[in-house]
LUMVO-725393 format. One record per residue (C-alpha): x, y, z; residue in three letters; residue number from 0. Coordinates in steps of 0.2 Angstrom, whole numbers, plus 5000, padded with zeros to 4 digits. Example, Ala and Ser with C-alpha at 12.3 -4.5 7.8 and 13.67 -1.06 7.14 Angstrom:
R    u    v    w code pos
R 5062 4978 5039  ala   0
R 5068 4995 5036  ser   1
% end
This chain:
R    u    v    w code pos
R 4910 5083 4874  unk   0
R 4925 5072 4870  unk   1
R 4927 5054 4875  unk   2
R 4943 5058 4887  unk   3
R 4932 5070 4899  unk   4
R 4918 5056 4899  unk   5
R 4929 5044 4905  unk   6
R 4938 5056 4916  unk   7
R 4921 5061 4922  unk   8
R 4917 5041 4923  unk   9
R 4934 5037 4933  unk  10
R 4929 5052 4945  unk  11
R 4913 5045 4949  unk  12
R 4918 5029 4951  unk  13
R 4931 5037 4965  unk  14
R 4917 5044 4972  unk  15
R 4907 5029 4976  unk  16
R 4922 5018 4980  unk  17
R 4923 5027 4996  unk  18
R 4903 5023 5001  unk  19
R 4907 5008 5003  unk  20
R 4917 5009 5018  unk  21
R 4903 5022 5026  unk  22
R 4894 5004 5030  unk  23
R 4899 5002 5049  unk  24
R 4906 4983 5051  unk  25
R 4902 4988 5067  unk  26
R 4882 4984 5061  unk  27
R 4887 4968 5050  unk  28
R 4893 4961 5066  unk  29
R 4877 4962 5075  unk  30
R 4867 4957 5061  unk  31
R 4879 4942 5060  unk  32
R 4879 4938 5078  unk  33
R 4859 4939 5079  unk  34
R 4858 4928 5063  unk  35
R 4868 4916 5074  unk  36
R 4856 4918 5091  unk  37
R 4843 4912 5077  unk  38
R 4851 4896 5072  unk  39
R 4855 4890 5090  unk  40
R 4836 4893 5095  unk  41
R 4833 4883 5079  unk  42
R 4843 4871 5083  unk  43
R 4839 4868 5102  unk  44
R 4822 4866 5095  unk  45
R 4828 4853 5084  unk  46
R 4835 4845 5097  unk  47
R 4821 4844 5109  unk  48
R 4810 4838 5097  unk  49
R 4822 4826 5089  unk  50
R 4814 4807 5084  unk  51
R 4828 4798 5083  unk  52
R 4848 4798 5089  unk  53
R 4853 4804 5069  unk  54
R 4843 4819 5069  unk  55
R 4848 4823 5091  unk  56
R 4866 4822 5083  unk  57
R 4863 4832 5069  unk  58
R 4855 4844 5080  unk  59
R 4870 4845 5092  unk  60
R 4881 4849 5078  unk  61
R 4871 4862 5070  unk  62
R 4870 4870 5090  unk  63
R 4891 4866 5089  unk  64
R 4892 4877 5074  unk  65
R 4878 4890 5078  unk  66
R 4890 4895 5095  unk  67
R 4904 4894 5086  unk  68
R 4897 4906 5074  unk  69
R 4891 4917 5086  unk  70
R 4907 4919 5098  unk  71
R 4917 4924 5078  unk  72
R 4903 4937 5079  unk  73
R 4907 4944 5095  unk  74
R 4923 4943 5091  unk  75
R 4924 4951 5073  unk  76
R 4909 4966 5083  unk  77
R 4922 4969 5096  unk  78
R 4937 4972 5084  unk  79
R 4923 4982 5073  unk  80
R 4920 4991 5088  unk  81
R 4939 4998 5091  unk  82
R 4943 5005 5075  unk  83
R 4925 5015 5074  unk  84
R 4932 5033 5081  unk  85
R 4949 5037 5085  unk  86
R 4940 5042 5102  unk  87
R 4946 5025 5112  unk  88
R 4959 5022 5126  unk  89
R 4972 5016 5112  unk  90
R 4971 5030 5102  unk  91
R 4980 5045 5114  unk  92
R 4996 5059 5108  unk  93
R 5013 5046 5110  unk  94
R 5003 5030 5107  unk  95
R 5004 5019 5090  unk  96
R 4992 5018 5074  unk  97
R 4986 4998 5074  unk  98
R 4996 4992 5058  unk  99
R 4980 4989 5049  unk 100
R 4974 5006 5051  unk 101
R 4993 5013 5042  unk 102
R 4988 5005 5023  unk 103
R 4984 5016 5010  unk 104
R 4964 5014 5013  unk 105
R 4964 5024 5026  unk 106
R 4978 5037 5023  unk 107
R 4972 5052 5016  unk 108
R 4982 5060 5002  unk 109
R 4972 5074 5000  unk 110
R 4976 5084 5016  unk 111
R 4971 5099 5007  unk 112
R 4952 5094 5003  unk 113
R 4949 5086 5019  unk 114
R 4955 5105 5028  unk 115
R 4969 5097 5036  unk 116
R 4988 5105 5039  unk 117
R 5001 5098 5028  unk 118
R 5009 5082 5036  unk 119
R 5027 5086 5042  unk 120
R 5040 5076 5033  unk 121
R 5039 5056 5038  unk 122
R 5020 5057 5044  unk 123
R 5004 5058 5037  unk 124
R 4985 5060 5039  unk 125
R 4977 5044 5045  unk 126
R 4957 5043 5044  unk 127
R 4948 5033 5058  unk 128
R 4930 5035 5056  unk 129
R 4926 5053 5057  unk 130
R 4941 5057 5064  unk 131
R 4961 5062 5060  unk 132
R 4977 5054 5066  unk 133
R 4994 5064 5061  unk 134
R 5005 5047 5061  unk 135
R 5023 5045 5058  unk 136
R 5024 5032 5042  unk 137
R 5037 5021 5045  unk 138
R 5035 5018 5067  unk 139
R 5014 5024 5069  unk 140
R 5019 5035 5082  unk 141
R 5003 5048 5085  unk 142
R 5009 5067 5084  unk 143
R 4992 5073 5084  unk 144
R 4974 5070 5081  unk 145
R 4958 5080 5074  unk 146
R 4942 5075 5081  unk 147
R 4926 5078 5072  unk 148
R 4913 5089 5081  unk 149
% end
């Protein structure tokens, strides 16, 4: 075995495992994240009510300030997570537009072929949303069509 099909073999495997880590819904990072938050503002009313003097009450309202805080960005960042899951949403319809952040080149799938997908006419391309297939035009995101997994 020669060193070039080693490290083809290596560079293909690497491929491979690239890809896993995207199958790791942020959809399930938000949660975690917003019930780490919960956590902290119990923690933290608790601190409060049984505060001893007016530094640690303070400090205890600002660690409450930040634990809401942080848990309204984990709402937020569960709900955006939330969108992009499945092409299967209200914004995702035949005439509508592909999000900008869903038309760079992680989610464009250049192997239409392996993925048992028609070839894209000329100016669109295959757009992978989850488990799903949007055919989008490249330069406007106008939806011509969409595969829907079973």
């Amino acid at each position: 075995m020669n060193s070039k099909s080693i490290i083809c073999g290596i560079a293909i495997a690497s491929l491979g495992f690239s890809s896993l880590s995207f199958a790791q819904p942020a959809v399930r990072e938000a949660r975690q994240d917003a019930r780490e938050a919960r956590q902290d503002v119990r923690e933290a009313q608790r601190d409060l009510r049984n505060a001893r003097n007016p530094h640690q009450a303070r400090q205890a309202r600002q660690d409450m300030r930040q634990g809401r805080r942080d848990l309204r960005e984990a709402r937020e960042d569960r709900r955006e997570a939330r969108a992009y899951d499945n092409a299967r949403g209200p914004e995702f319809r035949r005439g509508g537009h592909l999000p900008p952040e869903l038309r760079n080149r992680t989610y464009v799938v250049n192997d239409w072929r392996g993925h048992r997908l028609s070839a894209p006419p000329r100016g669109y391309q295959w757009v992978q949303v989850g488990p799903d297939y949007v055919l989008a035009a490249v330069a406007t995101g106008l939806i011509m069509n969409m595969i829907l997994s079973q």
